[in-house]
C-alpha positions in Angstrom: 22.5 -73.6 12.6 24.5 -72.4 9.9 27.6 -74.8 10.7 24.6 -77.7 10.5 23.7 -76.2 7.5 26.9 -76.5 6.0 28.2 -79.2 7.1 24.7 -80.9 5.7 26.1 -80.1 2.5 29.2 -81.5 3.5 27.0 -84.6 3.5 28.5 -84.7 7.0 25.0 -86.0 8.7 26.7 -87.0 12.0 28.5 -83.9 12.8 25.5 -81.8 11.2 23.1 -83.4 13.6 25.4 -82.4 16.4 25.7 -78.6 15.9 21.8 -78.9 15.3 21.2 -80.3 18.8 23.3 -77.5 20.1 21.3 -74.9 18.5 18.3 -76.6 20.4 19.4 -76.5 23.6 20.5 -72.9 22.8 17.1 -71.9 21.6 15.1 -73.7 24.7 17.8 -72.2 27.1 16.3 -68.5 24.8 12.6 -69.6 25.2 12.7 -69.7 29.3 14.4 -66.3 28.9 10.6 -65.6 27.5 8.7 -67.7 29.7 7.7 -66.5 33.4 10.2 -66.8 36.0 7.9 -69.5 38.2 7.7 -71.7 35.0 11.3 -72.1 34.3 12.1 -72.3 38.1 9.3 -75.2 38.3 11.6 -77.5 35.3 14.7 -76.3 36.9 13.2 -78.0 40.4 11.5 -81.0 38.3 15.2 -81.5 36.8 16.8 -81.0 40.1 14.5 -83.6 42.0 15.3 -86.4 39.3 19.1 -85.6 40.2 19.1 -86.2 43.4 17.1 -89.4 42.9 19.8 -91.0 40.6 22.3 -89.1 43.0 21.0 -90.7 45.9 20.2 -94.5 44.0 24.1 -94.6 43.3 25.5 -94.0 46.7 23.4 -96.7 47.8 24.6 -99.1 45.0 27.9 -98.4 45.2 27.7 -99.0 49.3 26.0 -102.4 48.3 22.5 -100.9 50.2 20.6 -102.1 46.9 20.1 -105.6 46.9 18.8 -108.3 44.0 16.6 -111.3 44.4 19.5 -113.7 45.2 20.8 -110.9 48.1 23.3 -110.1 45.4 24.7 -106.5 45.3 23.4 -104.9 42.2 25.7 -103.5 39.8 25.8 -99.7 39.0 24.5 -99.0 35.1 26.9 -97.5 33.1 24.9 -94.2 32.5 24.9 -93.4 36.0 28.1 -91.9 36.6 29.3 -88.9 38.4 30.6 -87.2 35.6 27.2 -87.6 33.6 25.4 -86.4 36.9 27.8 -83.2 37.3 27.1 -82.1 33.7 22.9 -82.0 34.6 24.2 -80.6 37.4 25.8 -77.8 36.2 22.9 -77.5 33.3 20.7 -76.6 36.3 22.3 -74.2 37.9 23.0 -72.0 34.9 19.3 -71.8 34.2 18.8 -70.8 37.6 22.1 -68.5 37.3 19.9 -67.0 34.6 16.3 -66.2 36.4 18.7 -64.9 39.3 20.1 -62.3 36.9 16.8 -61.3 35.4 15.7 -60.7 38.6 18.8 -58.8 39.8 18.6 -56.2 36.8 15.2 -56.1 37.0 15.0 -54.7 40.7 18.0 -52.6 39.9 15.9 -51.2 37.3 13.2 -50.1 39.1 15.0 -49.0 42.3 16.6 -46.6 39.7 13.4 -45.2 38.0 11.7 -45.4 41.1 14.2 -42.9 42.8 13.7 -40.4 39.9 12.4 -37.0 40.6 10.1 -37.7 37.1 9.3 -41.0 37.9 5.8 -42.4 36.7 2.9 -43.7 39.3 3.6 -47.0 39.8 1.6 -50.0 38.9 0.2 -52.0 41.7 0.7 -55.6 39.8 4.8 -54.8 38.9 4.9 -53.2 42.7 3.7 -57.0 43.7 5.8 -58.9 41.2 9.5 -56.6 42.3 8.1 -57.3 45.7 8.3 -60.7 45.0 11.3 -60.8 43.0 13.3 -59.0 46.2 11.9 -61.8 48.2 13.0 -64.3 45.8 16.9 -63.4 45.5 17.8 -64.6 49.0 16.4 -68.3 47.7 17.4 -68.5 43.8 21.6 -67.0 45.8 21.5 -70.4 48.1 20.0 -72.5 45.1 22.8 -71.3 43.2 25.3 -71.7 46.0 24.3 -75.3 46.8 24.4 -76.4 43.2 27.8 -75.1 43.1 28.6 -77.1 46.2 27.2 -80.3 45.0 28.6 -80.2 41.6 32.2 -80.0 43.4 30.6 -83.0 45.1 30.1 -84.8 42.3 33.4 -84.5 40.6 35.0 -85.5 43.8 33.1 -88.1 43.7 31.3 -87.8 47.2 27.9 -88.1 46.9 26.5 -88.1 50.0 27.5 -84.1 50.3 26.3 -83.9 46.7 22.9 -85.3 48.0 22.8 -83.3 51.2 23.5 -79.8 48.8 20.9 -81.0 46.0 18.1 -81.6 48.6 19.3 -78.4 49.7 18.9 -76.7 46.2 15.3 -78.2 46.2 14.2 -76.5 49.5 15.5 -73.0 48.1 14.1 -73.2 44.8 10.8 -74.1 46.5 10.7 -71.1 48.4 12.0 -69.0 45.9 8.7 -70.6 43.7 6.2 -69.5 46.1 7.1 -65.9 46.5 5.6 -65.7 43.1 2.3 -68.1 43.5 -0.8 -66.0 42.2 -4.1 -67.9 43.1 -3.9 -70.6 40.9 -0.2 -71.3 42.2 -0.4 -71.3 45.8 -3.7 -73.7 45.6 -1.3 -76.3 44.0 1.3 -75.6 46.2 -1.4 -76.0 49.2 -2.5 -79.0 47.8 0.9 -80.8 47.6 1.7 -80.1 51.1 -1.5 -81.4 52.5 -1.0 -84.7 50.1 2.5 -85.2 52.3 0.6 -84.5 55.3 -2.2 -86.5 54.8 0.7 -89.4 53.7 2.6 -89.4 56.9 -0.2 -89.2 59.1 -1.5 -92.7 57.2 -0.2 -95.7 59.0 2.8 -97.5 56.5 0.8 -100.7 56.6 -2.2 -98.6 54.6 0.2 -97.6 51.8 1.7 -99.0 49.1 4.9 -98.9 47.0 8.1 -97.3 47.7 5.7 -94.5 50.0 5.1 -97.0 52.5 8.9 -98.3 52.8 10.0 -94.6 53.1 7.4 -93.5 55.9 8.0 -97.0 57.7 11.7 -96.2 58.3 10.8 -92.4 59.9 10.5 -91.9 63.7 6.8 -91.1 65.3 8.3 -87.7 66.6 10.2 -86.8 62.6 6.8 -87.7 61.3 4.6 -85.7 64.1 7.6 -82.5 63.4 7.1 -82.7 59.8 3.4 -82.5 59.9 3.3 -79.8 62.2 5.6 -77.8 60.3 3.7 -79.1 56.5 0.2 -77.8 58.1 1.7 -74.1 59.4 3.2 -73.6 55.9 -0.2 -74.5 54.5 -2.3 -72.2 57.1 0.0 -69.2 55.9 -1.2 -69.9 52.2 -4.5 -69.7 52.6 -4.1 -66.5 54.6 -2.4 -65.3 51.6 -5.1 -67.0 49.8 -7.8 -65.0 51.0 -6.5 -61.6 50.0 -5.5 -63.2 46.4 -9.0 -64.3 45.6 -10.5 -60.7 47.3 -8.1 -59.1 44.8 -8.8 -61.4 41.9 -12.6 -61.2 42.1 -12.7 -57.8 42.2 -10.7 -57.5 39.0 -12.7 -60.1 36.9 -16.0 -57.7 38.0 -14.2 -55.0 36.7 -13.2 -56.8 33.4 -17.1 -57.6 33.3 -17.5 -54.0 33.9 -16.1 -52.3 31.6 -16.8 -55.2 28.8 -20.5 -53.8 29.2 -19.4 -50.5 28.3 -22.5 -48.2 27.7 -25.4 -51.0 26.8 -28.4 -50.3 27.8 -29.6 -54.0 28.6 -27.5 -55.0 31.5 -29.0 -58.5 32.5 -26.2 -60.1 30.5 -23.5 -58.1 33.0 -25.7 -58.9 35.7 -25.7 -62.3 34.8 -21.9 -62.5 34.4 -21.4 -60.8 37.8 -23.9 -63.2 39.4 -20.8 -66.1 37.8 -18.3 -64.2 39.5 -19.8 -64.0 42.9 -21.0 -67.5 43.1 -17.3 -68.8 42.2 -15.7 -66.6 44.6 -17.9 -66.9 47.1 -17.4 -71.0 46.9 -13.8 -70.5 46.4 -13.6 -68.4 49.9 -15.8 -71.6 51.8 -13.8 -74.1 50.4 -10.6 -72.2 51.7 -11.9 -71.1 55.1 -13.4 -74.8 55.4 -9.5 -76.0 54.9 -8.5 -73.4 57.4 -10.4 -74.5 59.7 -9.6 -78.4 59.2 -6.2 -77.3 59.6 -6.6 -75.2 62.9 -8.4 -78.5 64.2 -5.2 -80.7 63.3 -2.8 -78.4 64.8 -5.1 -78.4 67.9 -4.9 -82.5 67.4 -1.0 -82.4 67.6 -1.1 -81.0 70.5 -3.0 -83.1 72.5 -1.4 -86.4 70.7 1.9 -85.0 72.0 0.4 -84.5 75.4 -1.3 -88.0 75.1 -4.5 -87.1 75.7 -5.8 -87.6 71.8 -5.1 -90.5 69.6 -3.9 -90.9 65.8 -7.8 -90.2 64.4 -7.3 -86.4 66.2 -5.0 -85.6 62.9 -5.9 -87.9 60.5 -9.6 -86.7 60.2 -8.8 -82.9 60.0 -5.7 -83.6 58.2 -8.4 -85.5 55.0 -10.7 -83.1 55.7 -8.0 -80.0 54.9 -7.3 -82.0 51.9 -11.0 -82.5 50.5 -11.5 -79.0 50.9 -8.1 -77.8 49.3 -9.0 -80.6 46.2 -11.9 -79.1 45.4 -10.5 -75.2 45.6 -8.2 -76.3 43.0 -10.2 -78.3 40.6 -12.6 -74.8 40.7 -9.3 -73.0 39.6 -7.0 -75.1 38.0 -8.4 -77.0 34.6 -7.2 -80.5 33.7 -6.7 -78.6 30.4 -3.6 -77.0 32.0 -1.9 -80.4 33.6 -2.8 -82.0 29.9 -0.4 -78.9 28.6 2.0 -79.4 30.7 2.2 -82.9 30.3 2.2 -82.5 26.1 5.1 -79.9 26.3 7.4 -82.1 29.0 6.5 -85.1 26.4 7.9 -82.7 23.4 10.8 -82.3 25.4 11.8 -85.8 26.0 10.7 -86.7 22.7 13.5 -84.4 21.0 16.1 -85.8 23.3 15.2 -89.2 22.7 15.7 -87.8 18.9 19.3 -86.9 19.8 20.2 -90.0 21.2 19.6 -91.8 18.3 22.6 -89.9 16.3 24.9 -91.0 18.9 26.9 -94.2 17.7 29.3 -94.1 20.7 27.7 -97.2 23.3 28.6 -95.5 26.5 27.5 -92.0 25.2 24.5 -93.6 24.5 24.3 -95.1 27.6 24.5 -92.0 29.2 21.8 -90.3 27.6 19.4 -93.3 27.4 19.2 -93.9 31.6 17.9 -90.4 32.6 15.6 -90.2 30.0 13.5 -93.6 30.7 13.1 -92.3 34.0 11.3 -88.8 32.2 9.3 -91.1 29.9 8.1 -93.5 32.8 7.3 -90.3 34.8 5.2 -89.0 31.9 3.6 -92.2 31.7 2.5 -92.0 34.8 1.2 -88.6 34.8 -1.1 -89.3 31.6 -2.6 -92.2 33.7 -3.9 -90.3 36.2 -4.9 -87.6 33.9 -7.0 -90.6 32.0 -8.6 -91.4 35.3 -9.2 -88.3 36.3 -10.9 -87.5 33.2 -12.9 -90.6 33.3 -13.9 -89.7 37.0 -15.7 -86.3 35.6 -17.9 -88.4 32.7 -18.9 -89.8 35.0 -19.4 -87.8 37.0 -21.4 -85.7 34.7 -23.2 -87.8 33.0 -25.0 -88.8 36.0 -26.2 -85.1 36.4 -29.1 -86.3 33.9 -28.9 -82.5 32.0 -28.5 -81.7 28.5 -25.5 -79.3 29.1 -23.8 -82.0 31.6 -24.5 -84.8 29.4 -22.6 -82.9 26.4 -19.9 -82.1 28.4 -19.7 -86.0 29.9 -19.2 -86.3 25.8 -16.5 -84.3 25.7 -15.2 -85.9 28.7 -15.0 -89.2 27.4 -13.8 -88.6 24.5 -10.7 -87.2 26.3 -10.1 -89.4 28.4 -9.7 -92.1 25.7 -7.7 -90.0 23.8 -5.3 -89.3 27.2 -5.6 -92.7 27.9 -4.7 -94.3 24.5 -1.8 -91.5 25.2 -0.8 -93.3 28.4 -0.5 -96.6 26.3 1.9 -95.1 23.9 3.9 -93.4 26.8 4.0 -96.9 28.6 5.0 -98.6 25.2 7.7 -96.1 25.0 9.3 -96.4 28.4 9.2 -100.4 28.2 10.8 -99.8 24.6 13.3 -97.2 26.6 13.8 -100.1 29.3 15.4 -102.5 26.8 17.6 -100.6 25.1 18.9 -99.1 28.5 19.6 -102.7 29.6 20.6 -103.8 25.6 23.8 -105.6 26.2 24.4 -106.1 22.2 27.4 -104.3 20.9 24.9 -102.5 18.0 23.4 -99.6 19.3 19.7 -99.9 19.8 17.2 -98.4 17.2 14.8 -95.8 19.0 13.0 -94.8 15.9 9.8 -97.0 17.0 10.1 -95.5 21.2 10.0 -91.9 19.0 7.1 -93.2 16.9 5.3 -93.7 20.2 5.9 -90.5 21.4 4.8 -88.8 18.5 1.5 -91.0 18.8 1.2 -90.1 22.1 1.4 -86.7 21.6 -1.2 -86.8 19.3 -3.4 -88.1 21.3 -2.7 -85.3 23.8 -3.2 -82.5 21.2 -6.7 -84.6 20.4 -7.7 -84.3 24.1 -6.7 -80.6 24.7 -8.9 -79.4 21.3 -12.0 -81.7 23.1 -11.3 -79.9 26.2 -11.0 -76.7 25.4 -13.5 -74.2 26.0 -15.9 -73.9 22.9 -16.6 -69.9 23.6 -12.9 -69.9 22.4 -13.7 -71.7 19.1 -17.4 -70.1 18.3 -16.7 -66.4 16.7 -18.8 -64.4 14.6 -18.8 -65.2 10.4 -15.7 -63.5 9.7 -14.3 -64.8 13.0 -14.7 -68.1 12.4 -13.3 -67.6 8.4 -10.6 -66.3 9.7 -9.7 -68.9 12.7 -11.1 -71.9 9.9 -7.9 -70.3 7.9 -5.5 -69.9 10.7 -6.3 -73.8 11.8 -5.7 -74.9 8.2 -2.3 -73.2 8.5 -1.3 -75.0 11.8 -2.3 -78.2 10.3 -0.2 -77.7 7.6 2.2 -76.9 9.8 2.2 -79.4 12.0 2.0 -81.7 9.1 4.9 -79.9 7.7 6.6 -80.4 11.3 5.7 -84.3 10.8 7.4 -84.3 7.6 10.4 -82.5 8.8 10.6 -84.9 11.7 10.6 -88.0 9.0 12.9 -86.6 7.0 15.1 -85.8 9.3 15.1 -89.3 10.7 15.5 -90.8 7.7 19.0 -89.0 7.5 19.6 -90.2 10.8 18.8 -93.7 10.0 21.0 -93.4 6.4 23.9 -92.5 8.5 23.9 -94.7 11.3 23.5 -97.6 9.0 26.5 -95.8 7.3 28.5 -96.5 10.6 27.7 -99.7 10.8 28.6 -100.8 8.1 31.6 -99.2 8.3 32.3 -100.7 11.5 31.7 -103.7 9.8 34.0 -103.9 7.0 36.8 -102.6 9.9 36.1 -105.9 11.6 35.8 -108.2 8.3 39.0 -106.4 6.2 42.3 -107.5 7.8 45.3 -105.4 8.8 47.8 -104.6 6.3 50.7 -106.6 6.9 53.9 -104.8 7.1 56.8 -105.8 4.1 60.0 -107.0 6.3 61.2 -106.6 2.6 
């Protein structure tokens, strides 16, 4: 930051922007250090499944499997290269280098203190966390050791092995994920599991899309092994389930508990552990309902392998497993959350898109421009479903006919417009994205209006989060409320001052690249010196 600060004086705006970009990725690669280890592993594996999609998209373009309209090999785009693909490559498995040492000198740590004479009780929620970090190692060491592998893949330039390592990585960082799944956690990680099952028990004619090409070109007896092994996975999570939510109930009647302190009038508590009990007690039926769905399927794949049952013998219990599991996680897991996730992964792209437009070198840009319509197109599609979902629960509630349901239908709809006016400006900017990636001019493209759309978009997305958010959260007492009515005013201000920064600094972008161009142009109008032969 200081070097962009000085060379800003400089009036050096190219090479300023530069060391500022570093700093960025310098001060996201700090904030995982802060950020729980499942979170950082869970963008290392997002970032790791979008490399072995491009990884795998050119081996099969450069083996001619992709084919255009006119049965005419398509050509590779220039951003996907090897060399581009090693670099994310190698961005990956540092970050996952990095949770693997937290986790090694955190152990360390508390094997050392633990094997003190002095040493202090120990708490039952770190035991379970070390316990899970010791699990973990094992995982995050072959994550590491793949990536290594298929980085040296890459640079050789042999990508099948680099797919083969990569999907590789992806399995080990999965596991390594679900030794830390609390409740919340292992229901999504229950629920993606049953989604593949319930998908390659469908028939490929009933799907759509690339899904239906993929499952079509698997063997009865890979699809019948995958499902088995998909639904024993799943029936160990909701074994583990079962303590979690025990465990977790008993600790929010506690909280309640000891919230009450000494009042005298405890039909408030009473009320509040009456909540508790009912949501726990439907959490445990929906998950022993999906247990059991599940023990009928794997009683179904049996007899389908025998030939005594027929394709409705899994396909029933294996929709079933996954009604049940759908509602376990929409009682746990609030489409608040998904709308967070989705804002921050915007933010993300949003800055790199930011970056790109400093860069006045065509195949640089190139470079940077291909992997992030992909990210743009996926958040795209992300805030569509959120939009329907969202739209599915006005509904929903509004036909409930009560007051409370009918202001929450209110608040409902008004988020899902707002998330789906989001989804328009996230569509806008990939098919923006689109064009410049396939731009064949000379002049670099201008991405100032795809970054306007982003920042519309996530706009919208902070609109739909405030709607959504629950309003015991925003209701305090007098002084409360001053106080929060002053802290709010300071974010606006500082988002506002964010928004100016942001315009600012694009308009010292847009002052210098209009600097190199015309530049460039007078190098192409002015002719050479001749030399004097005299």
């Amino acid at each position: 930051l200081s070097d962009a600060r000085r060379r800003l004086r400089r009036l050096e705006g190219d090479r300023a922007h530069r060391r500022a970009d570093v700093a960025l990725a310098e001060l996201k690669r700090a904030r995982e250090q802060l950020l729980d280890p499942v979170t950082v592993l869970k963008g290392v594996m997002q970032d790791e499944n979008l490399l072995l999609t491009h990884t795998s998209a050119l081996e099969q373009l450069r083996r001619g499997a992709i084919k255009l309209a006119e049965d005419q090999p398509a050509q590779v785009p220039p951003w996907l290269h090897p060399e581009h693909l090693a670099e994310r490559q190698q961005d990956a498995s540092g970050r996952t280098g990095e949770v693997l040492s937290r986790f090694d000198s955190g152990v360390a740590a508390a094997d050392s203190s633990g094997s003190a004479p002095d040493a202090a009780p120990s708490d039952p929620q770190q035991e379970q966390v070390l316990a899970a970090a010791r699990e973990a190692i094992p995982h995050l060491q072959e994550a590491v050791a793949a990536m290594a592998a298929a980085g040296g893949a890459l640079s050789s330039e042999d990508l099948l092995l680099a797919t083969q390592q990569e999907l590789r990585s992806i399995e080990a960082l999965f596991r390594a994920i679900e030794r830390f799944a609390g409740t919340r956690q292992l229901i999504e990680l229950a629920h993606g599991e049953q989604t593949r099952i319930v998908a390659l028990v469908t028939p490929p004619q009933e799907l759509k899309g690339q899904a239906a090409e993929l499952l079509a070109a698997i063997s009865t007896e890979e699809r019948l092994s995958a499902v088995r092994e998909g639904a024993t996975h799943n029936r160990e999570r909701l074994m583990r389930l079962q303590q979690l939510l025990q465990q977790e109930r008993l600790e929010m009647e506690q909280q309640v508990i000891a919230a009450a302190g000494d009042q005298q009038d405890s039909t408030a508590t009473d009320e509040q552990l009456t909540d508790v009990a009912e949501r726990y007690d439907l959490a445990e039926q929906y998950r022993a309902g999906a247990f059991d769905a599940l023990e009928q399927l794997a009683g179904g794949l049996v007899r389908v392998e025998s030939g005594d049952g027929g394709p409705a013998g899994i396909r029933d219990p294996a929709a079933a497993a996954l009604t049940e599991i759908d509602q376990l996680r929409r009682l746990f897991y609030t489409i608040v959350e998904h709308l967070k996730d989705l804002l921050r992964n915007q933010s993300e792209t949003h800055d790199d898109v930011a970056s790109a437009q400093a860069v006045d070198d065509g195949e640089a840009l190139a470079f940077a421009i291909g992997p992030l319509t992909d990210r743009q197109q996926g958040h795209a599609g992300v805030g569509g479903a959120l939009a329907q979902a969202l739209e599915s629960q006005a509904d929903a509630a509004a036909g409930l006919g009560e007051p409370q349901a009918e202001q929450a239908a209110e608040a409902l709809g008004q988020a899902a417009v707002e998330t789906r006016s989001a989804f328009g400006q996230m569509s806008d900017a990939t098919g923006l994205l689109v064009e410049a990636r396939d731009a064949t001019d000379a002049e670099p493209p201008d991405l100032e209006p795809t970054l306007e759309h982003q920042r519309l978009a996530m706009e919208h997305l902070e609109n739909a989060i405030r709607l959504l958010e629950p309003q015991s959260e925003q209701q305090q007492d007098q002084s409360g409320s001053e106080q929060q009515q002053q802290q709010s005013q300071g974010e606006d201000e500082e988002q506002v001052t964010q928004r100016q920064a942001d315009r600012r600094l694009q308009a010292i972008r847009d002052r210098e690249a209009e600097r190199q161009r015309q530049r460039q142009k007078r190098q192409r109008i002015e002719p050479e010196p001749v030399e004097k032969d005299w």
